[in-house]
mmCIF file of the C-alpha atoms, coordinates in Angstrom:
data_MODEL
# 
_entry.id   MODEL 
# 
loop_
_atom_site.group_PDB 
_atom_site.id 
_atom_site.type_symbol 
_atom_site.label_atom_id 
_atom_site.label_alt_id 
_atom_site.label_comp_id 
_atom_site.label_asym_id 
_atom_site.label_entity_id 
_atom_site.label_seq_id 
_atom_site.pdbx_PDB_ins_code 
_atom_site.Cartn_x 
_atom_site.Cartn_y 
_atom_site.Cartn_z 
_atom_site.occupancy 
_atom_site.B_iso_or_equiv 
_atom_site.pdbx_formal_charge 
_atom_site.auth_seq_id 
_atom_site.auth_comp_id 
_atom_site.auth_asym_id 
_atom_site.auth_atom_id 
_atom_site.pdbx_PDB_model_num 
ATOM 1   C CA . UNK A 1 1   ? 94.822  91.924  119.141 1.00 0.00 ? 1   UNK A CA 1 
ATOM 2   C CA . UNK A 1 2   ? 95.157  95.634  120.316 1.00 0.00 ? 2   UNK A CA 1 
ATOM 3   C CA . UNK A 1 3   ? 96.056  96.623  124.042 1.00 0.00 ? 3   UNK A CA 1 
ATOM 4   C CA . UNK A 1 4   ? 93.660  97.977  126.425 1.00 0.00 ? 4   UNK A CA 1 
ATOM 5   C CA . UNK A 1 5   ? 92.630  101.168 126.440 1.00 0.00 ? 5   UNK A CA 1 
ATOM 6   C CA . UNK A 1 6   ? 92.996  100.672 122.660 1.00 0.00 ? 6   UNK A CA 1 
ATOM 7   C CA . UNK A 1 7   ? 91.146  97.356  122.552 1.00 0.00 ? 7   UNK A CA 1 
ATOM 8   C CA . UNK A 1 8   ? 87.547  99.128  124.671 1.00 0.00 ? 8   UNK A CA 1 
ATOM 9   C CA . UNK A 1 9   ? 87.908  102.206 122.594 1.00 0.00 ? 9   UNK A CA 1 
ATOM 10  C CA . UNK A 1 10  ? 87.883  100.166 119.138 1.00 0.00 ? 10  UNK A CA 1 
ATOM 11  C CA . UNK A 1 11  ? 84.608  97.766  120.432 1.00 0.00 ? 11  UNK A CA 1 
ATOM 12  C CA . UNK A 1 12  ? 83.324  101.154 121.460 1.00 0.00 ? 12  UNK A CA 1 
ATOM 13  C CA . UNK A 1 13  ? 83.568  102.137 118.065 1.00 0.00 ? 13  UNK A CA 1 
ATOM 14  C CA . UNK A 1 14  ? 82.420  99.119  116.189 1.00 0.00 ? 14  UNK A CA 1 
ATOM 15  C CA . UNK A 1 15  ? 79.309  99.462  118.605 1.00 0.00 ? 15  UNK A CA 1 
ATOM 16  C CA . UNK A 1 16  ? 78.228  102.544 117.625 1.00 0.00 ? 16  UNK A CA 1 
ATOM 17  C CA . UNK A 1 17  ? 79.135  102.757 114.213 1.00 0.00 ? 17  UNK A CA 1 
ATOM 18  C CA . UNK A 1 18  ? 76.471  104.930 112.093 1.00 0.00 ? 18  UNK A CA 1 
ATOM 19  C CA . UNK A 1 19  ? 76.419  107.124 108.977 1.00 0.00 ? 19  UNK A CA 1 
ATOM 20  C CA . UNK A 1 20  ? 78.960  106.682 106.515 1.00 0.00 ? 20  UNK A CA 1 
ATOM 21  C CA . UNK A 1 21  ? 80.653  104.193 108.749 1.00 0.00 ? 21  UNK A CA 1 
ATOM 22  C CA . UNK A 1 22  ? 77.968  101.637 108.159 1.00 0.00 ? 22  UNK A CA 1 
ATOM 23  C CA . UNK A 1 23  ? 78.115  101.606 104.500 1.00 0.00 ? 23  UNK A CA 1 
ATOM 24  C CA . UNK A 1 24  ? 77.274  98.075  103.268 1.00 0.00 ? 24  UNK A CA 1 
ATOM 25  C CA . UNK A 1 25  ? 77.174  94.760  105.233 1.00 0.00 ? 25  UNK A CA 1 
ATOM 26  C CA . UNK A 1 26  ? 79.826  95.801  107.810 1.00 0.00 ? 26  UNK A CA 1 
ATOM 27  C CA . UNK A 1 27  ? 79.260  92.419  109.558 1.00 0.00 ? 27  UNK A CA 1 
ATOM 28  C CA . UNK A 1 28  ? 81.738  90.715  107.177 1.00 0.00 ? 28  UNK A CA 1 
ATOM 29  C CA . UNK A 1 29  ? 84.174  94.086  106.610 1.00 0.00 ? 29  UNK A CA 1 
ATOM 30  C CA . UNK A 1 30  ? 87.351  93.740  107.826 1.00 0.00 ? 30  UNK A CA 1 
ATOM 31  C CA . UNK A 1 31  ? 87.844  97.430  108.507 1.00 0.00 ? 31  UNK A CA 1 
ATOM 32  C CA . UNK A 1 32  ? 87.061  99.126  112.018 1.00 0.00 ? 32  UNK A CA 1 
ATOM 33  C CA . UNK A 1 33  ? 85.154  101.920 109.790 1.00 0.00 ? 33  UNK A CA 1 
ATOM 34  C CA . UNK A 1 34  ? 83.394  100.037 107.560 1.00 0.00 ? 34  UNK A CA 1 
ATOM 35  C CA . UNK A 1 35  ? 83.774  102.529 104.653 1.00 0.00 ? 35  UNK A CA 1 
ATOM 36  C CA . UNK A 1 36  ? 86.698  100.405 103.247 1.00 0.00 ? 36  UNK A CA 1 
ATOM 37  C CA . UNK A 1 37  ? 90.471  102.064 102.716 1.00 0.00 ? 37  UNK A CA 1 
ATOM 38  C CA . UNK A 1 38  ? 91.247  106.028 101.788 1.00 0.00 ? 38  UNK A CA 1 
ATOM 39  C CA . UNK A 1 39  ? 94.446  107.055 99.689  1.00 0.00 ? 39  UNK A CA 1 
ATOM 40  C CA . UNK A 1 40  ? 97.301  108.546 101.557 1.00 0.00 ? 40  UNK A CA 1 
ATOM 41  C CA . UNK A 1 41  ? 96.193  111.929 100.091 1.00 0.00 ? 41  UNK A CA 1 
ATOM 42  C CA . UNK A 1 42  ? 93.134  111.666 101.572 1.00 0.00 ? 42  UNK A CA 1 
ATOM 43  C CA . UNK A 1 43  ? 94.417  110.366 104.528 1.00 0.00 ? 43  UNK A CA 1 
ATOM 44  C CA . UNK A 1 44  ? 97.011  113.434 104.787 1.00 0.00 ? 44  UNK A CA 1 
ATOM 45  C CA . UNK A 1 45  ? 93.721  116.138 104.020 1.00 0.00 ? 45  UNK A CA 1 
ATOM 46  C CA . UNK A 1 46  ? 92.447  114.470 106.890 1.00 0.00 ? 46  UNK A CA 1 
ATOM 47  C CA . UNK A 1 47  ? 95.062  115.162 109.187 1.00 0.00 ? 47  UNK A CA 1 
ATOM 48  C CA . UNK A 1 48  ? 95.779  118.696 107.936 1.00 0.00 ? 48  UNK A CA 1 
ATOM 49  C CA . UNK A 1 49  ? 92.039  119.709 108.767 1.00 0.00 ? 49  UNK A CA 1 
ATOM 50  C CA . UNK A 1 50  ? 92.819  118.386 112.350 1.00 0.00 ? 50  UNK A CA 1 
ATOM 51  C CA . UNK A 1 51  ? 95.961  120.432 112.963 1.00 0.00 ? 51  UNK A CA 1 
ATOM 52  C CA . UNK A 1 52  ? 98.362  117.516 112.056 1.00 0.00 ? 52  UNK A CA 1 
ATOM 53  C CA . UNK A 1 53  ? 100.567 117.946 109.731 1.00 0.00 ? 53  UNK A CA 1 
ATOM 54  C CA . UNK A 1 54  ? 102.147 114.739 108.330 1.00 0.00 ? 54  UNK A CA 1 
ATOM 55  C CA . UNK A 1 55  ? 104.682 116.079 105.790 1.00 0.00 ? 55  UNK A CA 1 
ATOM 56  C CA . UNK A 1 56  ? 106.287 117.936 108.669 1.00 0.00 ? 56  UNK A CA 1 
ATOM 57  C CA . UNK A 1 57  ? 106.320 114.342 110.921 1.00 0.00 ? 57  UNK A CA 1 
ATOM 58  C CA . UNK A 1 58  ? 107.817 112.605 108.081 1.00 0.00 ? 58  UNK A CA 1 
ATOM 59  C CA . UNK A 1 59  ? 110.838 114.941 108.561 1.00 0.00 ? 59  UNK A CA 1 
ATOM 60  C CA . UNK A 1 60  ? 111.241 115.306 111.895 1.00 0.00 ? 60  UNK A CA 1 
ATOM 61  C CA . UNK A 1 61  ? 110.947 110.959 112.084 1.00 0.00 ? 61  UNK A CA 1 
ATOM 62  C CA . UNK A 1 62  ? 113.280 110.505 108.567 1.00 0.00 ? 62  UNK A CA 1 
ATOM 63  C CA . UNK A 1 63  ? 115.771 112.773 110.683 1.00 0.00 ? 63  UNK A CA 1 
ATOM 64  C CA . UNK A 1 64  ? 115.868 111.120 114.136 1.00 0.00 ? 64  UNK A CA 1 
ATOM 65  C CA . UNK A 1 65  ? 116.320 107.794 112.120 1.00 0.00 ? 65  UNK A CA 1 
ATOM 66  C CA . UNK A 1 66  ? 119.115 109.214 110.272 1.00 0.00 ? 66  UNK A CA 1 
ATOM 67  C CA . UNK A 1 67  ? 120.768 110.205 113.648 1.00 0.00 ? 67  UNK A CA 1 
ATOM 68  C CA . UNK A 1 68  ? 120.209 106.852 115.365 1.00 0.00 ? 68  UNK A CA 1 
ATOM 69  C CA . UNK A 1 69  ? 121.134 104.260 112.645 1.00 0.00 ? 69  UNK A CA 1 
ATOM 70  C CA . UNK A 1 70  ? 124.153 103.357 110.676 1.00 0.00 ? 70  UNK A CA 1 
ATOM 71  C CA . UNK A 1 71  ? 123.961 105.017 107.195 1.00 0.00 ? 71  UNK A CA 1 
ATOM 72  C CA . UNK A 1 72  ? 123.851 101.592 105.715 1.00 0.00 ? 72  UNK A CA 1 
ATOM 73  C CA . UNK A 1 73  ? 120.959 100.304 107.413 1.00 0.00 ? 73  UNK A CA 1 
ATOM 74  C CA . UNK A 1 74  ? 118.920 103.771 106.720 1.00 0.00 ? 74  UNK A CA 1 
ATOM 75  C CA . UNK A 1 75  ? 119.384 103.100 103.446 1.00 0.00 ? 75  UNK A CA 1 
ATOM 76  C CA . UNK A 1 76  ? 118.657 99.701  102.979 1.00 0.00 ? 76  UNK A CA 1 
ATOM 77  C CA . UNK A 1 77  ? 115.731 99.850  105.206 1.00 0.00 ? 77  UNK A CA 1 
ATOM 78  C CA . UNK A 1 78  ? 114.275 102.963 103.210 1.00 0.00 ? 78  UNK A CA 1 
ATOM 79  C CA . UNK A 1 79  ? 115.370 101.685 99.966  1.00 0.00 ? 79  UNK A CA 1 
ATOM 80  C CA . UNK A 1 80  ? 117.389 104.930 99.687  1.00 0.00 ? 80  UNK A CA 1 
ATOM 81  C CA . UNK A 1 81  ? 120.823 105.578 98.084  1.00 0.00 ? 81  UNK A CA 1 
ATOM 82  C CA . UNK A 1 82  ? 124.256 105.003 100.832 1.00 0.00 ? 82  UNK A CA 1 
ATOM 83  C CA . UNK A 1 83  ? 125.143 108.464 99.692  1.00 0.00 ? 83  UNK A CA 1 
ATOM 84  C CA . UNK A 1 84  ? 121.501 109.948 100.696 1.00 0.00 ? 84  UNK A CA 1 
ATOM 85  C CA . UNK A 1 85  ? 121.426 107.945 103.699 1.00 0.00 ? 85  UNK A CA 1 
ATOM 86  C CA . UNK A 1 86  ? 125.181 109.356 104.690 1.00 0.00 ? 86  UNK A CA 1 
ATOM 87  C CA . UNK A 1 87  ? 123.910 113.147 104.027 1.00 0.00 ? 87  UNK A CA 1 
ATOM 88  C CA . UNK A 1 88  ? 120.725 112.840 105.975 1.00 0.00 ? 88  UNK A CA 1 
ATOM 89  C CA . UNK A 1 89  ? 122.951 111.349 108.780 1.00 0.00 ? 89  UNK A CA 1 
ATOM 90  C CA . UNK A 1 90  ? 125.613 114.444 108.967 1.00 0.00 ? 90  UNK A CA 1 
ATOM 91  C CA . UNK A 1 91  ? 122.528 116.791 108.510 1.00 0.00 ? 91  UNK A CA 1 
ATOM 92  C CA . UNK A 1 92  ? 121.026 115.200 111.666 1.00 0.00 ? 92  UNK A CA 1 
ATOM 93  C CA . UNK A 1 93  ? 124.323 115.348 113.631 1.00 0.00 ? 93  UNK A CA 1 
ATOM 94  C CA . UNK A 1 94  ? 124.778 118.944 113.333 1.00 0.00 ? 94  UNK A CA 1 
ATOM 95  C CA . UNK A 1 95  ? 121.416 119.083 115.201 1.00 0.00 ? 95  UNK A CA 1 
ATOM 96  C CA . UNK A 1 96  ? 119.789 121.970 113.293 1.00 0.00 ? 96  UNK A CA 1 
ATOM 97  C CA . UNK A 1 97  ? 116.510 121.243 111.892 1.00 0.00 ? 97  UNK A CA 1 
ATOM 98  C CA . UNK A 1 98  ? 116.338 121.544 108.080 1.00 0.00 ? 98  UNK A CA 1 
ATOM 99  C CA . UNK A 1 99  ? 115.010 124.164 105.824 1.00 0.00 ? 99  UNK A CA 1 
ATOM 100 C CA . UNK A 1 100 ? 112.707 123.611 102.427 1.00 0.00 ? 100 UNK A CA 1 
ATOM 101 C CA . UNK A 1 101 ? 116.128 124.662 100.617 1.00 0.00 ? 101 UNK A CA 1 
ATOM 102 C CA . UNK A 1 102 ? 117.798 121.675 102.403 1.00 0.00 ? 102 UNK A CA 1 
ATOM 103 C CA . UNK A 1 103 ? 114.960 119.374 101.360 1.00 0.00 ? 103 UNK A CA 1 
ATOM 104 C CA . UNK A 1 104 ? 114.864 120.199 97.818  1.00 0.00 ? 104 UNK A CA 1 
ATOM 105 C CA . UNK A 1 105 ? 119.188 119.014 98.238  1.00 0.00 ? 105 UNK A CA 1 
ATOM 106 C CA . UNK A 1 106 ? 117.764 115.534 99.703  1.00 0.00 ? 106 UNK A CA 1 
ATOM 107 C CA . UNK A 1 107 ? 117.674 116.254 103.382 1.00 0.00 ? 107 UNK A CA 1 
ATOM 108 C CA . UNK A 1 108 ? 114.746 115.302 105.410 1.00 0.00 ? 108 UNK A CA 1 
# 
């Protein structure tokens, strides 16, 4: 069940579906684009050739959950080590952003 303006703009969609999007039987697909599933590469290639960037959002949403949750829930919920989870949090509480150097030391 998706909220409205979400819910019109998805039957909008399934409406007018055409091209690629109407590969197969889509009457029985359970995928709003009836192609089926992409990789998360191809997803990400997507993105990049419309200006979003999802490496960089990664970051920037790995870092504000380092600064709002206790290092032991970060980890566990990310399936990270304490001692990651514990850097990432001081990183984030120094509020600088982080550079590729800091990221190649396990920062965001």
């Amino acid at each position: 069940m998706l909220p409205e303006p979400l819910a019109a703009l998805a039957r909008h969609v399934v409406a007018r579906r055409h091209g690629k999007a109407v590969i197969g039987d889509d009457s029985a697909s359970p995928w709003l684009l009836s192609g089926g599933c992409i990789s998360a590469y191809q997803l990400a290639e997507r993105l990049c050739r419309l200006g979003l960037h999802s490496g960089q959002v990664r970051s920037i949403s790995l870092f504000q959950l380092a600064a709002e949750l206790p290092a032991a829930v970060l980890a566990r919920m990310l399936g990270i080590h304490i001692s990651v989870a514990v850097a990432w949090q001081r990183a984030s509480s120094d509020g600088s952003p982080r550079t590729g150097t800091d990221r190649k030391k396990g920062f965001p």
